[in-house]
C-alpha positions in Angstrom: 194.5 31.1 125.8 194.1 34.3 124.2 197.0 35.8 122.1 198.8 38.9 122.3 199.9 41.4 119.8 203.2 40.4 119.4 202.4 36.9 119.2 200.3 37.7 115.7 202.6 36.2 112.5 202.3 39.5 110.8 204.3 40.9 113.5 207.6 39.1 111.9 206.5 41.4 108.6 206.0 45.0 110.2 206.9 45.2 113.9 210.5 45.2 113.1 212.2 48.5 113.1 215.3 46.7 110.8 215.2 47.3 106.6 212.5 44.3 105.8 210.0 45.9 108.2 210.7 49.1 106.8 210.3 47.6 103.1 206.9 45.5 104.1 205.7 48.7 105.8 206.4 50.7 102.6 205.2 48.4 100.4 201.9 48.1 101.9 201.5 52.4 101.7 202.6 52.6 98.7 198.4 51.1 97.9 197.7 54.2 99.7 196.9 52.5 103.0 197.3 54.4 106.2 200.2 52.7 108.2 197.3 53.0 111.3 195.3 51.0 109.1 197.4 47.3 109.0 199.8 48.0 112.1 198.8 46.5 115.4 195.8 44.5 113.5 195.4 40.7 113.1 196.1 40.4 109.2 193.4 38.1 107.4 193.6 36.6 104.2 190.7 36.1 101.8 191.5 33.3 99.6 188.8 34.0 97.2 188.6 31.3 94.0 186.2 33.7 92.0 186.5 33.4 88.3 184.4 34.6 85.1 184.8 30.8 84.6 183.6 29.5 87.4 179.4 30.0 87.3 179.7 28.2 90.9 182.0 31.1 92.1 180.7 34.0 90.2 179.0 35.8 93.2 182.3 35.4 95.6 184.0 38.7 94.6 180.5 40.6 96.5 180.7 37.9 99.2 184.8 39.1 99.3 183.5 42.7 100.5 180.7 41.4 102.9 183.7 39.2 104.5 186.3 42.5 104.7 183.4 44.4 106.4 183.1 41.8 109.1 186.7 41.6 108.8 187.4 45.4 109.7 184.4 45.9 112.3 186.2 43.3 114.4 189.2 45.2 114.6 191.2 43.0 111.6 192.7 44.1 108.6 191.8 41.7 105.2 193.5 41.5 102.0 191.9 39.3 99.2 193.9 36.7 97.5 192.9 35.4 94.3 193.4 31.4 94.4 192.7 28.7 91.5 189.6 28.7 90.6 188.5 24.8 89.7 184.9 25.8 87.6 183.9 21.8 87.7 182.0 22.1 84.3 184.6 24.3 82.2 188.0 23.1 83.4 189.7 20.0 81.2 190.6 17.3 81.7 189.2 17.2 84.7 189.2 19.0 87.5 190.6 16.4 90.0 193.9 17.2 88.4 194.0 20.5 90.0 193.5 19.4 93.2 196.2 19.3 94.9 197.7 21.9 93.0 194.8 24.2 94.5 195.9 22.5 98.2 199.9 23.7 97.5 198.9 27.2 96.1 196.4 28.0 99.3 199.2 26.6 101.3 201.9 28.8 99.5 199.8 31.5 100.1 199.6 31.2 103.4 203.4 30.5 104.2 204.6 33.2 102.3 202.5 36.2 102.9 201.7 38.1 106.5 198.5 36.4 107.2 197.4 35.9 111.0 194.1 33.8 109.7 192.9 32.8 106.7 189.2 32.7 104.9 189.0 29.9 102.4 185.7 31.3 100.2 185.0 28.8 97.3 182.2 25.7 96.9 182.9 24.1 94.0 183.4 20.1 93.9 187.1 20.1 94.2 187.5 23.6 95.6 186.0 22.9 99.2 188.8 19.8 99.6 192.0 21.6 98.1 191.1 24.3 100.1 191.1 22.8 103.6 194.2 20.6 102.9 196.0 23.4 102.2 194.7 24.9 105.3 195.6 21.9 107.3 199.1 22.2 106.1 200.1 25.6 107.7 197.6 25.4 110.5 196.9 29.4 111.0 193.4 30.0 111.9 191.1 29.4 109.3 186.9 29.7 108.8 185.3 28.2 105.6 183.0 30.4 104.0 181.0 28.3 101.0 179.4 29.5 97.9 176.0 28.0 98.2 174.0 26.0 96.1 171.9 27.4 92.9 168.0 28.1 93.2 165.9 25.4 92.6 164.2 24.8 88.9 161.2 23.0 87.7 160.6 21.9 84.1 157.3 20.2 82.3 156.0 21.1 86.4 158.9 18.7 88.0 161.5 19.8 90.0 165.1 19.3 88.6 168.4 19.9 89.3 171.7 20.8 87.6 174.3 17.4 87.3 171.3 15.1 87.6 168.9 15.8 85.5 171.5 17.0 82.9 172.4 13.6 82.8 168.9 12.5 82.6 167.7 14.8 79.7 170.9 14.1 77.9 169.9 10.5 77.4 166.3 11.2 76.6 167.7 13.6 74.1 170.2 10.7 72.4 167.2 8.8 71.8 165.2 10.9 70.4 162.6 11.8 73.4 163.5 15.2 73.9 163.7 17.6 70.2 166.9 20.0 69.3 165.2 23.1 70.1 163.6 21.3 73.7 167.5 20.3 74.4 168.7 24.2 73.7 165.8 25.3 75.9 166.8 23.4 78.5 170.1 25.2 78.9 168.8 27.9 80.4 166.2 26.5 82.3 168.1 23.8 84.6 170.9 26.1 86.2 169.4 29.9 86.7 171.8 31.5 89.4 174.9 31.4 90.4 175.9 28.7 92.8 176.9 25.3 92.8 174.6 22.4 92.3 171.1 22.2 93.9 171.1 18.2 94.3 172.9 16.5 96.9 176.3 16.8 94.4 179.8 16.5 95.7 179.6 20.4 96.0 176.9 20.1 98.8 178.6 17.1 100.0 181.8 18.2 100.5 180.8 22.0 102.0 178.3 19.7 104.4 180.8 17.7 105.4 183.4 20.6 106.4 180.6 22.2 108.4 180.3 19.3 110.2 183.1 19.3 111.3 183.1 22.3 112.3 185.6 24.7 109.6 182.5 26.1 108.4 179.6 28.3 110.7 176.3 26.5 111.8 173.9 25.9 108.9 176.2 28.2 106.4 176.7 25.4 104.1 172.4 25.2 103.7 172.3 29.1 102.7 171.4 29.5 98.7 174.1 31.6 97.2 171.7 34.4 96.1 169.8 34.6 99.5 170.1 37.9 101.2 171.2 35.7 104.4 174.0 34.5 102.3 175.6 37.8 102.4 174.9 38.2 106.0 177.1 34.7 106.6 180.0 36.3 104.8 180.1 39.1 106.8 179.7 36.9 110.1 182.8 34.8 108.9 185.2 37.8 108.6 183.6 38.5 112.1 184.6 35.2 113.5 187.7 34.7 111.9 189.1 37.5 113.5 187.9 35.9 117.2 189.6 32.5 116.1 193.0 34.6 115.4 193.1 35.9 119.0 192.0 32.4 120.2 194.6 30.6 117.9 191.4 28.3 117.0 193.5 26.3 114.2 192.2 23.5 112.1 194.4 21.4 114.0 191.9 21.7 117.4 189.1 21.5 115.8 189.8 18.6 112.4 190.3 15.7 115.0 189.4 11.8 114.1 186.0 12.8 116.1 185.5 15.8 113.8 186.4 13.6 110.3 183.5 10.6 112.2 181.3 13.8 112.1 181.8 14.3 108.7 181.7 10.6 107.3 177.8 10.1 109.5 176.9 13.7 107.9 177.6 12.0 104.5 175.6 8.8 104.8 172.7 11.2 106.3 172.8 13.0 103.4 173.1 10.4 100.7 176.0 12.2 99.7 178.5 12.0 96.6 181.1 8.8 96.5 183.7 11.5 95.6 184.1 12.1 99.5 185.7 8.8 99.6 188.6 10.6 97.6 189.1 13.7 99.0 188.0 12.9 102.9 191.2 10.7 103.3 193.4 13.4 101.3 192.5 15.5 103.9 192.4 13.9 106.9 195.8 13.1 105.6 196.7 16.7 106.2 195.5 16.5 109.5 197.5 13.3 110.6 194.2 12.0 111.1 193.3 7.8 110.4 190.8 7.3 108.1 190.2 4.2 105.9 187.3 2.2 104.3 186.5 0.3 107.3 184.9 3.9 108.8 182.8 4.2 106.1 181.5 1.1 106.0 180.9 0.5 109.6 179.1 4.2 109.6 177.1 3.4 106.4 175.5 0.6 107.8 174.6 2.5 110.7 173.4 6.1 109.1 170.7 5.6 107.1 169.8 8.6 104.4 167.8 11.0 105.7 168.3 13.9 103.0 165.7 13.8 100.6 167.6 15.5 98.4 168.5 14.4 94.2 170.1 11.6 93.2 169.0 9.5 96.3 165.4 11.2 97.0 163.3 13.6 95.3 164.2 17.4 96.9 166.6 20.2 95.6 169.1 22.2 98.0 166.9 25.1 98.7 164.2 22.6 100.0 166.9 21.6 102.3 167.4 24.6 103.7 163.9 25.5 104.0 163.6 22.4 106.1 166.1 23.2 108.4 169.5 22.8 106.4 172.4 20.9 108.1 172.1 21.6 111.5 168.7 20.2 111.6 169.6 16.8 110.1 172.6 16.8 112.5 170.3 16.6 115.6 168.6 13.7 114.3 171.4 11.8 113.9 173.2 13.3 117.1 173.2 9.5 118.7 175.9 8.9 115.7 178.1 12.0 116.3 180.6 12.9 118.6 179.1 15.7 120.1 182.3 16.9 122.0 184.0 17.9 119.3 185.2 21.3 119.3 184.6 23.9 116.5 184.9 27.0 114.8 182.2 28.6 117.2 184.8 27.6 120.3 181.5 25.7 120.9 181.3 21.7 120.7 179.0 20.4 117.5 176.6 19.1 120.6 176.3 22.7 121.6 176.2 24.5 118.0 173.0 21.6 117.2 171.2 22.2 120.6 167.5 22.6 119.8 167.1 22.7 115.9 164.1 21.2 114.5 163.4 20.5 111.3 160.0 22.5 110.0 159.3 19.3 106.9 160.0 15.9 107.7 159.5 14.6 104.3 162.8 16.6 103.3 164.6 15.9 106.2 163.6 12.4 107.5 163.7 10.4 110.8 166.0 8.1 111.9 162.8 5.7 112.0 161.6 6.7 108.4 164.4 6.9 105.5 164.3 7.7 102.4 164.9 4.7 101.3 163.9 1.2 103.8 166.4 -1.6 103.5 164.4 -4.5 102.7 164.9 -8.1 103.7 166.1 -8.8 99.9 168.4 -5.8 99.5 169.5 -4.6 103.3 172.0 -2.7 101.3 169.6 -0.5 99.5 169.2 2.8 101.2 172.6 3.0 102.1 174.3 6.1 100.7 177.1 4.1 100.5 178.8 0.2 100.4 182.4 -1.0 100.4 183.4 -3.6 97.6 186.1 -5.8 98.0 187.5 -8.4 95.4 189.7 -9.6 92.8 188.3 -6.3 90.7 189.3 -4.0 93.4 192.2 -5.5 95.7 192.3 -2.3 97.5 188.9 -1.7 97.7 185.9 0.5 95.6 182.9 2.6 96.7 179.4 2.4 94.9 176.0 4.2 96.5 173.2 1.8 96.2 171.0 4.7 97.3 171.1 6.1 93.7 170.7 2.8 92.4 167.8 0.6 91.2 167.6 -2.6 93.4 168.0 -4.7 90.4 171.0 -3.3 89.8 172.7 -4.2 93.4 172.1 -8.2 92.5 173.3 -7.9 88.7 175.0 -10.8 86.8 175.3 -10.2 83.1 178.5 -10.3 80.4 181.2 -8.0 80.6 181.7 -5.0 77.8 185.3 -4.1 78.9 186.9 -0.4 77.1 190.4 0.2 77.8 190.5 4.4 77.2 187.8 7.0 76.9 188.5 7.6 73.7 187.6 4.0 72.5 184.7 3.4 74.4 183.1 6.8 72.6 184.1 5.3 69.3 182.2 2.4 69.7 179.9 2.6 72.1 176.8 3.5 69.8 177.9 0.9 66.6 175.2 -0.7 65.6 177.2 -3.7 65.5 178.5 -3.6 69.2 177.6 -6.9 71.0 175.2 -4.6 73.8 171.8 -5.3 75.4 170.0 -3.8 78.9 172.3 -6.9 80.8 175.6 -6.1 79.8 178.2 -4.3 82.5 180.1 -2.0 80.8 183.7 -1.4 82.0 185.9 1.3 81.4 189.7 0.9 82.5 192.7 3.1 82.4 190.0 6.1 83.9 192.3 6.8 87.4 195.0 9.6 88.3 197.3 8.3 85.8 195.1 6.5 83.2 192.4 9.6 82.9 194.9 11.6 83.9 193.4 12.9 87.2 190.3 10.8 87.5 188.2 12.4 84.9 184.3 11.5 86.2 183.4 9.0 83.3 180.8 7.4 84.6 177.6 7.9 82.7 178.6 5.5 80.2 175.4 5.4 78.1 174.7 3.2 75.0 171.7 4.3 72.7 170.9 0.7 72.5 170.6 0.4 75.6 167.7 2.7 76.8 
């Protein structure tokens, strides 16, 4: 049904011929804006999360204008909102702890300003979730436009890619493989654009994830972030969002239990980050949506990865895209999505994935040919994710054997058990530490409360050890 004019939720801010419309009306002149320019216009938000802090955002103030000329060409009006910007790398303690807080303030935003529809521009790991929940919670109209991924890299004639290899190099370099001035070159080598992470991070998870869904346009979450095309998206999101306005296409249609299934098979596909298992429920929380362990686990065993993409495979992002991007790894896996969904097209995820090919099947794989074969020994191992259960994890605990060694999937070996951060720094390189290549190192006290905010301490790393 489409909407009319007076239908708009800016209307209750400048339609009125009483004292508050005359105020909003004056307010928004006083900028030096025509009164033809904002009246009788659907009103869309920007919530842009640039910052000078936030490498993975720094391009979003250009990709701002490119979304406000789409914006205006449609017949809309768009004012840019600045919105916490969650730089994964820079912010401490961790970004998790910000969140939610990101999820109130977009949802603030929203509520409290005259804003028909709603952009939600930012990429970053715990950007994309906070976002959408807070999206989810007013339920206007609203279009995901993501930052993209980083150019690929290749050092010593390898490919590598930021998160991953940082971790990798980082332990060569505690060891004494890599030299001090090798480490320092390094720096500016491994992440040489803005844009999130080029491996198959929670960044790229997460943004995948939404656009399959469908809050996000068809293959926009492939783009690079300093591709000409990239631009080209922005400016097709302020187009559409303005469509979705007079449509009153709200997250509410289109985030269903069928949409969030989408998303969960689009995540095993893609070998994807265990942080989804996090922020997926938060937001399908938002939506009123069930979602629990037992989805995962019964769409893990069925979704093999087919993303050659870093940590599972052996590919960067920008492969990825070259391949195809999303929607070509969503038609080979179409027998495990519910192609009925509806989504931010107005078109079902069956219709938006309707002949795509992918042009390089070594980056994006066949159902028949993963990136990793489960094996009569280890059926588990190119799973991109497997639900624990146990005395160590009453309520249940993710790990993703497809960035795992198979020795490390049948493990037995003593227990090394730290009960804070700080300790286990403190100790863990003493020469006197009771350490070899068996022992399982534990660190406790890490969650919302203990870290606080779930501070990503995993790469527990003993010198001893390598």
């Amino acid at each position: 049904m489409q909407k009319k004019l007076h239908q708009l939720r800016s209307q209750r801010w400048f339609a009125s011929d009483d004292i508050r419309g005359f105020a909003h009306r004056q307010r928004m002149q006083q900028q030096g804006l025509s009164r033809d320019e904002f009246m009788g216009r659907p009103i869309v938000g920007i919530l842009n999360t640039w910052s000078d802090l936030s490498p993975c955002h720094a391009h979003l103030r250009d990709r701002a204008q490119a979304i406000k000329r789409g914006v205006l060409q449609a017949g809309g009006y768009p004012l840019e909102l600045p919105a916490m910007s969650l730089g994964e790398v820079m912010v401490k303690p961790t970004t998790m702890l910000y969140r939610n807080f990101l999820a109130m303030e977009a949802e603030e935003l929203i509520r409290s300003l005259p804003l028909d529809g709603v952009v939600l521009l930012g990429g970053c790991d715990k950007t994309t979730p906070g976002l959408v929940m807070g999206a989810l919670s007013m339920d206007v109209p609203a279009l995901f436009c993501p930052a993209g991924s980083m150019l690929n890299d290749r050092y010593q004639g390898q490919a590598v890619g930021a998160g991953t290899h940082t971790k990798k190099y980082w332990e060569q370099y505690t060891i004494g493989n890599i030299d001090q001035p090798e480490w320092i070159g390094l720096e500016a080598r491994m992440t040489r654009a803005p844009g999130t992470c080029n491996t198959m991070g929670t960044a790229s998870t997460m943004t995948s994830i939404v656009e399959a869904m469908g809050l996000a346009l068809p293959g926009s979450t492939s783009l690079p972030a300093m591709d000409a095309a990239h631009t080209r998206m922005a400016w097709a999101c302020g187009q559409r969002i303005v469509s979705m306005i007079w449509e009153d296409l709200r997250p509410s249609r289109i985030l269903t239990r069928d949409a969030f299934l989408n998303g969960v098979a689009t995540w095993m596909a893609l070998g994807g980050s265990t942080n989804a298992a996090v922020h997926l429920p938060a937001m399908a929380g938002r939506a009123g949506v069930e979602l629990s362990l037992d989805d995962f686990d019964a769409l893990a065993r069925q979704v093999p990865v087919l993303a050659n993409l870093f940590p599972s495979g052996n590919r960067l992002m920008e492969d990825f895209y070259y391949a195809g991007g999303l929607p070509a790894l969503l038609q080979r896996i179409r027998t495990h999505l519910q192609l009925d969904a509806l989504t931010c097209t107005g078109m079902t995820l069956g219709a938006n994935i309707e002949g795509q090919t992918s042009s390089d099947d070594d980056v994006i794989r066949k159902l028949d040919n993963p990136v990793i074969p489960a094996t009569p020994q280890c059926p588990e191992a190119g799973m991109a994710l497997a639900v624990l259960r146990g005395n160590l994890c009453p309520d249940g605990a993710v790990i993703k054997p497809s960035a795992a060694t198979p020795a490390l999937l049948r493990h037995t070996g003593p227990a090394l058990v730290f009960d804070s951060n700080a300790d286990m720094l403190a100790a863990i390189n003493d020469p006197d530490l009771d350490v070899n290549e068996n022992t399982v190192l534990v660190l406790r006290n890490g969650g919302p409360v203990g870290g606080p905010g779930m501070p990503e301490w995993g790469n527990l790393l003993s010198r001893r050890s390598c």
